[in-house]
C-alpha positions as CSV (number, residue, x, y, z in Angstrom):
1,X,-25.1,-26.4,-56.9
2,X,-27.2,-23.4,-55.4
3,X,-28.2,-25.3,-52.6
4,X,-24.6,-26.6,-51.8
5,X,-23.5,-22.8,-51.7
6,X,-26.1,-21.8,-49.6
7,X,-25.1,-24.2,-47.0
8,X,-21.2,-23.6,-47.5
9,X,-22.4,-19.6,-46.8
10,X,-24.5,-20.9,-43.7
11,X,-21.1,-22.8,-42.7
12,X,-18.8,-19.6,-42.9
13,X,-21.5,-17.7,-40.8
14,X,-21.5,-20.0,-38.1
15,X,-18.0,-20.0,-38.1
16,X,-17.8,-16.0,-38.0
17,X,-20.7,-16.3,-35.1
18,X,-18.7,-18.4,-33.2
19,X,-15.9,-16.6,-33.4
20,X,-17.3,-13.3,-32.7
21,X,-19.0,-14.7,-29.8
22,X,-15.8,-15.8,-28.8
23,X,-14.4,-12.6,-28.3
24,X,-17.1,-11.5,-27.1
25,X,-16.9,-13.3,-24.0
26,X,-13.5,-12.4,-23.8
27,X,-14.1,-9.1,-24.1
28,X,-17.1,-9.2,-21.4
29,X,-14.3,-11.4,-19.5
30,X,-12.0,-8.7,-19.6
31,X,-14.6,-6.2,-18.2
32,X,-15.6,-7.9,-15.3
33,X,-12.1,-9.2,-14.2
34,X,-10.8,-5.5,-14.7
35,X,-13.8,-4.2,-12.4
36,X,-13.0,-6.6,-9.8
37,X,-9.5,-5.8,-9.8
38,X,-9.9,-2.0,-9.6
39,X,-12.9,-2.6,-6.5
40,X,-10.2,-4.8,-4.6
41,X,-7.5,-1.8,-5.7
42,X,-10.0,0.7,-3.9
43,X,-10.1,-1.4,-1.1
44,X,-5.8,-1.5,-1.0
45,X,-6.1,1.9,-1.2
46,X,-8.4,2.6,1.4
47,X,-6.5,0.3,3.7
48,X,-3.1,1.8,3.3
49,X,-4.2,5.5,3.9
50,X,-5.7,4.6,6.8
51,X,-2.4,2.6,8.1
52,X,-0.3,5.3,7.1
53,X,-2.2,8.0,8.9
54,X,-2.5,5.9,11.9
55,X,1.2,5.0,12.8
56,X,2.4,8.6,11.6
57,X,1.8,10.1,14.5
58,X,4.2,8.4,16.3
59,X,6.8,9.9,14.4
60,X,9.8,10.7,15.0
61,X,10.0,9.5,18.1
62,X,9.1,6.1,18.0
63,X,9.3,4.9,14.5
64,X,8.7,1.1,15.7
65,X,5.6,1.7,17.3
66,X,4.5,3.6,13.9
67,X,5.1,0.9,12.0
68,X,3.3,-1.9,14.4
69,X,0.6,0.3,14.6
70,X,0.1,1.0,10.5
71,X,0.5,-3.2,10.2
72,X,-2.3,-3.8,13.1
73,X,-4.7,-0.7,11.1
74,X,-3.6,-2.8,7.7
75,X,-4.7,-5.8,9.5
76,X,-8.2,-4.7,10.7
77,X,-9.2,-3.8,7.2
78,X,-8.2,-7.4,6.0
79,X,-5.1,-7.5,5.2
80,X,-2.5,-10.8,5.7
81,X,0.5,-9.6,7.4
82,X,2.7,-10.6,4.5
83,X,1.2,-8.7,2.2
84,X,1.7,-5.7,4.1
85,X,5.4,-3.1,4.0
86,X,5.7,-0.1,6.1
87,X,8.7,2.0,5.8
88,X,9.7,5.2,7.4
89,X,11.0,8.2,5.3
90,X,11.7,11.8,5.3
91,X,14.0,11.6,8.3
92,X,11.5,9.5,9.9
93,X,8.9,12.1,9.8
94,X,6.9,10.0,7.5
95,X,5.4,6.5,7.2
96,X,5.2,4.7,3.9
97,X,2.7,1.5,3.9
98,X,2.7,-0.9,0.9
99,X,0.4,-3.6,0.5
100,X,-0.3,-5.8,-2.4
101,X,-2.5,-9.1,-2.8
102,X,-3.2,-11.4,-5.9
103,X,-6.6,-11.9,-6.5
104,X,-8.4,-15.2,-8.2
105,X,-10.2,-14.2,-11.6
106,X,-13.5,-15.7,-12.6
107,X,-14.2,-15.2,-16.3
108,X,-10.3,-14.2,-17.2
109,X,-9.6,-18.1,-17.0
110,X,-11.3,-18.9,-19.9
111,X,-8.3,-17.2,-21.5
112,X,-6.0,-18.8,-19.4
113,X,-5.6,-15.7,-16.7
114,X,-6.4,-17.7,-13.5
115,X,-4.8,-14.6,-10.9
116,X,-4.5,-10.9,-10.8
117,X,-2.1,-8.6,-8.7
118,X,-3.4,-5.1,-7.5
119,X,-1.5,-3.0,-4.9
120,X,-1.5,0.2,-3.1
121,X,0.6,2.4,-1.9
122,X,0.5,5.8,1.1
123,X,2.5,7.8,2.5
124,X,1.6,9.9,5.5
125,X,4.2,12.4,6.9
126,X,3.9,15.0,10.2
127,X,4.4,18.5,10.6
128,X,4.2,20.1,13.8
129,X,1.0,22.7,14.7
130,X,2.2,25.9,13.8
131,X,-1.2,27.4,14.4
132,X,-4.8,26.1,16.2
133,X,-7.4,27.2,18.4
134,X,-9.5,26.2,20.8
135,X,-6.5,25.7,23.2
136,X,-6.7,26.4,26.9
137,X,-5.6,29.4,28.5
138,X,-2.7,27.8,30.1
139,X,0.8,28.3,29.5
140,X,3.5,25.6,30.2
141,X,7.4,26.3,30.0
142,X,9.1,24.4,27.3
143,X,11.0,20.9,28.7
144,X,10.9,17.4,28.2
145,X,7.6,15.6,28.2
146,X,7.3,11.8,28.2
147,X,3.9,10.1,27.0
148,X,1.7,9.4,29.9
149,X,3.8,11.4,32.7
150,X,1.9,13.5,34.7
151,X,3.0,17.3,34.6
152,X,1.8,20.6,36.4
153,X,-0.1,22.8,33.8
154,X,-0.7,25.4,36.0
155,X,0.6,25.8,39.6
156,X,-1.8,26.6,42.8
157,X,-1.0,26.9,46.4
158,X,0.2,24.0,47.1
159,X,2.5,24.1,44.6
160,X,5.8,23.8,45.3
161,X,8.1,27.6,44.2
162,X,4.9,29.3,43.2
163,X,3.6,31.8,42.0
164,X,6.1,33.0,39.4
165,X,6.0,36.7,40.8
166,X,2.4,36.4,40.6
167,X,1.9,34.7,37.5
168,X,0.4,30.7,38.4
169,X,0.4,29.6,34.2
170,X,-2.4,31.1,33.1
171,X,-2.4,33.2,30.1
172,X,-4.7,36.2,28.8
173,X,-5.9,35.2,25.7
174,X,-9.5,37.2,24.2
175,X,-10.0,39.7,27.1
176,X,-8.7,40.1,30.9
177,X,-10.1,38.8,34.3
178,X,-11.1,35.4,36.0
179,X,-14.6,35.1,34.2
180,X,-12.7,35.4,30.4
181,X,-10.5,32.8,31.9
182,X,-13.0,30.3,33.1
183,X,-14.7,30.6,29.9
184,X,-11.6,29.9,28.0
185,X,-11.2,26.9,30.3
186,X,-14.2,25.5,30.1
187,X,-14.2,25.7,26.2
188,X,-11.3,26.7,24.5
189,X,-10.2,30.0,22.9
190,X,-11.8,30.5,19.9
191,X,-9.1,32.6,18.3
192,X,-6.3,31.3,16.7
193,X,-2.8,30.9,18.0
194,X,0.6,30.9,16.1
195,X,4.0,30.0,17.5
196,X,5.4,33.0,17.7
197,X,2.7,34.9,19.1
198,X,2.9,37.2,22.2
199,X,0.8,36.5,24.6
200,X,0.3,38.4,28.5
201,X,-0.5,36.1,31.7
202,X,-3.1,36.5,33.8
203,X,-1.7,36.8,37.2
204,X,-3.6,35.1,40.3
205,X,-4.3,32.1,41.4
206,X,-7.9,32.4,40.7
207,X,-8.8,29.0,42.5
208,X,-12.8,28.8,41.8
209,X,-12.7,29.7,37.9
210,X,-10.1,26.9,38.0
211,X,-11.8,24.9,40.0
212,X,-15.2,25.5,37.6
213,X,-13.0,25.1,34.3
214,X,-11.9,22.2,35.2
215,X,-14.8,20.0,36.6
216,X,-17.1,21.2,34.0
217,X,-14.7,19.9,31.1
218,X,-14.2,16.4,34.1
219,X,-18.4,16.1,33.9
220,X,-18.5,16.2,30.5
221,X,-16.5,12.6,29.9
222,X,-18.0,10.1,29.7
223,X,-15.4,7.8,28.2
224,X,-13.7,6.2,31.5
225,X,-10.7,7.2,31.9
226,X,-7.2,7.9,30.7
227,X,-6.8,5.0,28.3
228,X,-10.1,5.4,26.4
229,X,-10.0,9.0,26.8
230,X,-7.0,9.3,24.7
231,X,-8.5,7.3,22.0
232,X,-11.5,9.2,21.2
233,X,-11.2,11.9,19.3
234,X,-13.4,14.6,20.8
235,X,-12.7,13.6,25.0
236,X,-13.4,17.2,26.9
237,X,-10.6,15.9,29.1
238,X,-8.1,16.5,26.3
239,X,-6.3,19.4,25.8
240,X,-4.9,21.4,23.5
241,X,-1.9,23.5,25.9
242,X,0.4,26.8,24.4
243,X,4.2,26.0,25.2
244,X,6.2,28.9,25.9
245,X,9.4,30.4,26.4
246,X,9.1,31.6,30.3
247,X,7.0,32.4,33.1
248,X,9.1,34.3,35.2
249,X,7.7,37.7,34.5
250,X,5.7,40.2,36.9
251,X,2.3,40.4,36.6
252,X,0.9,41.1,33.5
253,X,3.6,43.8,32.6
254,X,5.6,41.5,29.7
255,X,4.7,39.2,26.9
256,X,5.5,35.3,26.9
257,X,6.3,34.0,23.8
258,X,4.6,31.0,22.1
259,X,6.7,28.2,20.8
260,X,4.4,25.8,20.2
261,X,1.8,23.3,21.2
262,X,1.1,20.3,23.4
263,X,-1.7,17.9,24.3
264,X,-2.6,16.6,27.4
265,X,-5.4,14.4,29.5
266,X,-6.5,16.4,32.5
267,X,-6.0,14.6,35.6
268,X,-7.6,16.6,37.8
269,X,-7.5,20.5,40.1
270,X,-6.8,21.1,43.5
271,X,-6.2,24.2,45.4
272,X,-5.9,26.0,42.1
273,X,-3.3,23.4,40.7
274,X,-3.6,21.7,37.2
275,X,-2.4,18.4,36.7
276,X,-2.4,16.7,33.2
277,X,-0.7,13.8,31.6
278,X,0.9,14.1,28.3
279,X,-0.1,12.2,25.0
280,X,0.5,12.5,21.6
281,X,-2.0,13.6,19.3
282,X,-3.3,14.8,16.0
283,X,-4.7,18.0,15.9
284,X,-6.6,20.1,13.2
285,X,-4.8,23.3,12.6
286,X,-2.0,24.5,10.4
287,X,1.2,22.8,9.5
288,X,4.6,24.1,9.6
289,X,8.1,23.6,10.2
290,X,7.7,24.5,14.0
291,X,8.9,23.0,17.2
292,X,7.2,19.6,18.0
293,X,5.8,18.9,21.4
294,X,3.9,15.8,20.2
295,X,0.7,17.9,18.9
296,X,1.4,17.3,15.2
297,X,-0.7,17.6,11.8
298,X,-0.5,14.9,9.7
299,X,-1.7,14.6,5.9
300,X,-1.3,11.9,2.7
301,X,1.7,13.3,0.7
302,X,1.6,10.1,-1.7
């Protein structure tokens, strides 16, 4: 009888065993499906914020070629077009990508979970720059731009109905003269701007620190021109331009008024003229609600 018990004892521990190995497994299951989930949700994540922040820039403007953009950024980070959703909101200021994917389990199926579904979700909206520096020491009167349109950012000799009573688009910024101007030219303005701020000209036509502002920011690219230019980040050639309110003043007698902030590629400098094309860009600085002139600040708000 002993020995029978014994084994009936061995029996109900082999049965416990096996059952605790049992959910064991399912428990190790559990943690190595879950871990694979989460490292493919990283990887939606990922993906979306980097759509969303791509396309947003096109906003408002074009909100189809924000949305083709953000699907071709969701793409390139492996993602199958129809698991992919891109919305605009916000008044079409911002640019909501969704993507979501089922993913095969490996140890789950022992419990009869064959697929997972993880998803992701960003939203990237634009503000334009209320404040920046580095900027050029040009001033350009508030119009119209259109993307890739050449436009005079500051006039010389031979252009036509200048000088604006002496004034040619350049502004004062940091200090007076050609040589503060050339500097400024060649690399930015390290103060900060704000629309809003009043700002003098610098009257003269000043044709070699022009000439010198110009071509040293020209010799510095190395990129190949206006297409690839554009789409590199740190391109000498690109500009960061003050918009203002008027040029018509005399001399350096009155203040211009800052309205906001533009970007363009310089095309090149004759005579003392500027000519740039316009692009649209995102630029480090401060965000407000300010006039847009296509230099915006964009940021994840989901």
């Amino acid at each position: 009888m002993f020995g029978k018990l014994i084994r009936r004892e061995e029996g109900a521990v082999l049965v416990m065993v096996a059952a605790g190995m049992a959910v064991l497994l399912g428990f190790l299951a559990l943690v190595a499906d879950v871990g694979f989930l989460y490292l493919n949700r990283v990887q939606l994540v990922n993906a979306a914020d980097a759509a969303a922040l791509a396309g947003v820039w096109h906003l408002p403007g074009e909100p189809g070629e924000a949305k083709t953009v953000a699907r071709e950024y969701a793409r390139k980070n492996g993602q199958a077009d129809d698991q992919i959703q891109v919305q605009t909101v916000d008044g079409d200021y911002g640019l909501q990508v969704r993507i979501q994917r089922q993913v095969d389990l490996f140890f789950a199926r022992m419990v009869g979970i064959d697929r997972g579904t993880v998803g992701a979700a960003a939203t990237a909206r634009i503000w334009g720059l209320d404040a920046t520096n580095n900027v050029v020491p040009l001033g350009v009167v508030e119009q119209n731009f259109e993307f890739g349109y050449e436009y005079v950012l500051k006039a010389g000799s031979i252009t036509p109905g200048a000088p604006y009573t002496g004034n040619y688009g350049a502004l004062s910024l940091g200090g007076t003269g050609a040589k503060v101007y050339e500097n400024n030219l060649k690399t930015g303005y390290t103060g900060i701007l704000r629309v809003g701020d009043r700002v003098y000209t610098e009257p003269g036509n000043m044709v070699g620190p022009t000439r010198k502002g110009v071509e040293h920011r020209i010799s510095r690219c190395s990129h190949g021109g206006f297409e690839n230019c554009i789409a590199t980040v740190d391109c000498p050639r690109v500009v960061v331009v003050p918009i203002i309110d008027r040029l018509n003043v005399p001399g350096r007698s009155e203040q211009v008024t800052i309205l906001g902030f533009a970007v363009f590629y310089l095309q090149g400098v004759k005579s003392g003229e500027i000519t740039g094309r316009f692009i649209r860009r995102l630029v480090d600085g401060e965000k407000g609600d300010v006039m847009h002139f296509g230099a915006v600040v964009a940021a994840l708000v989901d």
